[in-house]
N, C-alpha and C positions, 0 to 999 in steps of 0.2 A: 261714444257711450261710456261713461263714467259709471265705475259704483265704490265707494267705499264700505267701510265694516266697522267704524268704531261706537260699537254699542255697548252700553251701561253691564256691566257682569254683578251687577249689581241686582237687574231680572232673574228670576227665579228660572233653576235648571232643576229639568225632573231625575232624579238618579234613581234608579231602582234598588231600593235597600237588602237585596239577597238578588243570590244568584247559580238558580240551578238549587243544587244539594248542601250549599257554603255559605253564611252569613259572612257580611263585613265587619270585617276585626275592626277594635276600637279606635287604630288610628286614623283607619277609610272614614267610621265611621263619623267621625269630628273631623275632620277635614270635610268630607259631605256637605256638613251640617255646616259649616263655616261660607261654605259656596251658595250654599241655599239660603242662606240669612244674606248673601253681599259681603261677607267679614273677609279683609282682606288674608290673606296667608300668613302668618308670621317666620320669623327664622327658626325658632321652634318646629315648628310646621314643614318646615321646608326639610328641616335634620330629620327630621320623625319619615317624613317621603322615601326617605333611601332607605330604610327598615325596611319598609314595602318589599316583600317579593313576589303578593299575588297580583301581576301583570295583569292580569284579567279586569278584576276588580279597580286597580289603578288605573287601568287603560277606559274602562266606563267613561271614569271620573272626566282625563284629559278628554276622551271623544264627544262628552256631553259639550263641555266647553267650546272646544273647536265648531260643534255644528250652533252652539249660540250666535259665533263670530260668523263664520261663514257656510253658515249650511253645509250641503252637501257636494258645495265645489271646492275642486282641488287645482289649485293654478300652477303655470307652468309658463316660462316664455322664451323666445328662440332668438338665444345668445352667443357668442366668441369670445372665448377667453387668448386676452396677451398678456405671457408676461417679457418684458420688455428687455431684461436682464436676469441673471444670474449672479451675479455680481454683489455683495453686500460687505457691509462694514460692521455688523451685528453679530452675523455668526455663532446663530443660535445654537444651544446644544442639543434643539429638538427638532431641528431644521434639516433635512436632506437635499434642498434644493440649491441653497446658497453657494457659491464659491469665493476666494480670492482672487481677484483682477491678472495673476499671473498663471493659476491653474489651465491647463489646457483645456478643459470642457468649459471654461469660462466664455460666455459670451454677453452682447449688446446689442441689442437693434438698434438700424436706423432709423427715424421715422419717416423714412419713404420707404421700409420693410415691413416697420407697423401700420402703414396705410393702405402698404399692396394687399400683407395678409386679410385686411378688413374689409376690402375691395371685395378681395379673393372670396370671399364670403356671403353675399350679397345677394348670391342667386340661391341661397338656405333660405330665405328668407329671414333672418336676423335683426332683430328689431332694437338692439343691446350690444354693443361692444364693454366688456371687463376686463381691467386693466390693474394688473397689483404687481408687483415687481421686489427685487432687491434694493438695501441703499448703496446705491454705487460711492465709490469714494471721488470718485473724477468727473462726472457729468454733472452741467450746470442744472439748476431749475430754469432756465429757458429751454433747455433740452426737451423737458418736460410738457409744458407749456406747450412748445410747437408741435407739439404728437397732437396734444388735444383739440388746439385750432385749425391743425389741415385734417382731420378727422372728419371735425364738423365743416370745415369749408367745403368737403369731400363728401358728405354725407350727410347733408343738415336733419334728416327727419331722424338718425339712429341715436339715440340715448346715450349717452357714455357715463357710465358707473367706473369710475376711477380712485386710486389712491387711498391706501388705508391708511386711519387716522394717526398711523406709526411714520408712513411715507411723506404726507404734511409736518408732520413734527419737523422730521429730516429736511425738509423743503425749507423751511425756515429758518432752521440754521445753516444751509450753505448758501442761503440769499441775504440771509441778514433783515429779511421783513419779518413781520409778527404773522402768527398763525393767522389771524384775519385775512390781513395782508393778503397773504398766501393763498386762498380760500377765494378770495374774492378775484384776484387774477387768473385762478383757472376757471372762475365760474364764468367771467366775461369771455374765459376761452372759448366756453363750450362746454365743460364739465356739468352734467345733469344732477347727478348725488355720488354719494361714498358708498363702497364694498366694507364690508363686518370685521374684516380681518385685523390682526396685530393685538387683538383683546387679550388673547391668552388666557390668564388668571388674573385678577387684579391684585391678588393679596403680594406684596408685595417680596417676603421672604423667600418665596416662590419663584417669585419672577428672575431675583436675583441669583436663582440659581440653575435657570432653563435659560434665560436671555435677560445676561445682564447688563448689556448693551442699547438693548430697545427701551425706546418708552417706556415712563413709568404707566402705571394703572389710573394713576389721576391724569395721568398728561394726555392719555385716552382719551379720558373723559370729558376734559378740557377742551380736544379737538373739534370732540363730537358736537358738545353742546355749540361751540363757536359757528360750526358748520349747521346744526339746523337753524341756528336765529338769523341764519343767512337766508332762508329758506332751501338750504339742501338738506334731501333728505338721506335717508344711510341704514342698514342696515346694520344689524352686532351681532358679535358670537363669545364662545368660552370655548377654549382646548381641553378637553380630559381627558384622561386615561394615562399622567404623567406622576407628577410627583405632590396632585393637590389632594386635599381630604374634601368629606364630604362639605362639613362646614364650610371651605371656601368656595367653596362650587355654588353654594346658597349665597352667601357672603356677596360674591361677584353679580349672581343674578338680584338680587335685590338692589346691588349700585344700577343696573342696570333700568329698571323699575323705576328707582331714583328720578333717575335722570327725565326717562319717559315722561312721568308726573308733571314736571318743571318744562318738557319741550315740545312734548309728542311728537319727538322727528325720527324715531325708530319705527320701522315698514314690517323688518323681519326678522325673527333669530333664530343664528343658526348654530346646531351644538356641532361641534369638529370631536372627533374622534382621534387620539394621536395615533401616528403611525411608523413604530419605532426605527425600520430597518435604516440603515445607511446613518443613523443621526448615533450621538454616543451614548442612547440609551438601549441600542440594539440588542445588546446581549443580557440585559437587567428586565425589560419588560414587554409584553406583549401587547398585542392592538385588541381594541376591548371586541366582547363579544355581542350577538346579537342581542342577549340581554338587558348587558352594557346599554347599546345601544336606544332600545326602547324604551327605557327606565329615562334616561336621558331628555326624550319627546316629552313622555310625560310630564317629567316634574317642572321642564322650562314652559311648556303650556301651562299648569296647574298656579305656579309661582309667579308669571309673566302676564297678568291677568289686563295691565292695558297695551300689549303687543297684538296687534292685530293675525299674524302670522309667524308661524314656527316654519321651519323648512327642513327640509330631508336634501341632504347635497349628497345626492346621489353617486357622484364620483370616490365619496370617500366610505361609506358605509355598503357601497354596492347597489342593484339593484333589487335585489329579493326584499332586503330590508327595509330598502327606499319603500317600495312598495307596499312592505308589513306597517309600516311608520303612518301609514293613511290612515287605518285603523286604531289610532293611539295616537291622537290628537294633532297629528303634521296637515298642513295644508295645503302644502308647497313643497314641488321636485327640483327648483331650479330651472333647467332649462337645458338647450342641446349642445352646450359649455363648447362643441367643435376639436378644442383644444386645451391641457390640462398639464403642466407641468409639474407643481409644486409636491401635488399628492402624490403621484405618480415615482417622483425622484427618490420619495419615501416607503416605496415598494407598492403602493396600490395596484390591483391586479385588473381594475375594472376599465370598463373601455373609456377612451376619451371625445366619444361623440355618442349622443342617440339622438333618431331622427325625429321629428315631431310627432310621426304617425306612431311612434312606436310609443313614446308619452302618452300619449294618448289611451292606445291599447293600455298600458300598464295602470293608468288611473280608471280608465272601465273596468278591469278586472274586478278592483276591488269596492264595485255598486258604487262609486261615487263618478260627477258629472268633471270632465275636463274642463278647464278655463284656460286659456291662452291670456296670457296681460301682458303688459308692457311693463317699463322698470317702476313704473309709478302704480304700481296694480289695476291701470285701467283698463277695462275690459276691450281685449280685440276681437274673441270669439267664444263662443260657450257651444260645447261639440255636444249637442243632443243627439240621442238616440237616433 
């Protein structure tokens, strides 16, 4: 059973213009008005959004949106996270997970360790193996490769979401093939589409001074687009809570939009929240707040207008919030992720597994219908009352 969601936002959302004992201020008020005529957002529009502090009022906005897209279901699907190393060549400065190949908590999997754990997994019912890693300095891309072939020779009906568009870069230059190349070799592996990650910020002054090692912001983009005209699909995100302003926060999500327009090979986006401790911005700045946080669903729904799905990665914002983020335009929890290194290394306090039942409870809470999908959002099950 199939169903997609890409509908014209161009049809008329009903917003109700007051609320309670509080009219919408002028910028609600033309932003509204912009959504109800089909006008797309400007960058304008997007700077003007973060002025916004009546949540309420802006949360309308993005929920009207969201229930355009997908009604009143909130999807979720039951996934394993590996990451396969620790190990990189990047050495980000907002990275807590990374190490250098001689560090003592450095490690590597085999991939008859990343096959056991998948194995291992199987009886979750697990529909998605995710696979995002370090760039090691020593391991070949056949390395690579062979994880994802005996995966799928091991497992042919499980999805494999692998490799962010930062770790393809990397694959290309220590094989010496073209991004294509690259992309097409793990597709014949068995690679199904890409995870969001390595986006970062795109503006590039930025980048040069959080991770001036990684990818650039175009070389991103690059990736991404190379990867849906293959027909893979992939998800994307934005880090904040770093050293970006608001401007490029906007900046980034309209390349994003960009891109969209020209592919439509983005499923979902997802805002990360940075998570200072253990990386060297530990003692300079804090990990944003729940406010932060919702402000964030918002304005990537609002702006993100041919993204079918926003998500809540509930590992890194928490549960409560996950939860609150339904109600403000998210439409997606992720899934029962099993295992979770990356956030975790950066102090995250929240657990590294929930079970599906309990997904479930948490999106009943909040009057909306569960959906179970798979990596391609087609429907496996829709949990009615």
């Amino acid at each position: 059973m199939k169903h997609t969601y890409h509908q014209n936002l161009k049809c008329k959302i009903q917003v109700s213009t007051s609320y309670g004992d509080f009219q919408l201020n002028n910028n609600i008020q033309l932003i509204n008005n912009k959504i109800l005529s089909g006008e797309r957002l400007s960058k304008e529009d997007g700077i003007n959004l973060f002025k916004i502090n009546d949540i309420y009022a802006l949360g309308n906005l993005a929920n009207n949106v969201k229930k355009k897209k997908t009604g009143d279901y909130v999807f979720f699907n039951v996934n394993l996270h590996i990451n396969l190393t620790n190990v990189c060549v990047s050495r980000c400065k907002f990275c807590a997970f990374s190490r250098d190949k001689n560090d003592k908590d450095a490690y590597s999997m085999t991939a008859d360790e990343a096959v056991r754990r998948a194995i291992d997994s199987l009886p979750l019912g697990i529909t998605e193996v995710h696979i995002v890693s370090g760039l090691h300095p020593d391991l070949p891309f056949e390395y690579y490769v062979d994880i994802i072939s005996r995966l799928k020779e091991k497992m042919p009906k499980i999805h494999i979401q692998a490799f962010t568009a930062v770790e393809i870069d990397y694959f290309s230059q220590i094989s010496g093939r073209s991004i294509k190349d690259v992309l097409i070799i793990l597709k014949n592996a068995g690679l199904g589409s890409m995870p969001g990650g390595g986006a970062e910020i795109f503006n590039s002054k930025v980048r040069e001074k959080v991770c001036p090692k990684k990818a650039s912001g175009e070389k991103w983009l690059e990736v991404m687009e190379t990867a849906h005209t293959l027909g893979l699909r992939s998800n994307a995100t934005l880090l904040y809570g770093h050293l970006e302003s608001d401007e490029e926060i906007i900046d980034h999500l309209i390349s994003l939009r960009n891109l969209q327009d020209k592919t439509d090979g983005f499923q979902a986006f997802i805002p990360l929240p940075f998570h200072p401790k253990n990386t060297e911005f530990e003692n300079t700045h804090k990990r944003p707040g729940a406010f932060e946080n919702l402000k964030m669903y918002m304005i990537a729904r609002l702006m993100l207008d041919n993204f079918d799905h926003i998500k809540s990665f509930w590992i890194m914002v928490g549960l409560d919030i996950a939860q609150l983020s339904l109600n403000f335009g998210v439409d997606d929890l992720d899934g029962t992720v099993v295992e979770e290194k990356i956030t975790h290394s950066a102090g995250a306090e929240t657990e590294q597994y929930i079970s599906k039942q309990e997904l479930i409870s948490l999106i009943r809470e909040t009057g909306h219908t569960p959906v179970e999908r798979d990596t391609l959002y087609n429907v496996i099950k829709i949990y009615k009352e």
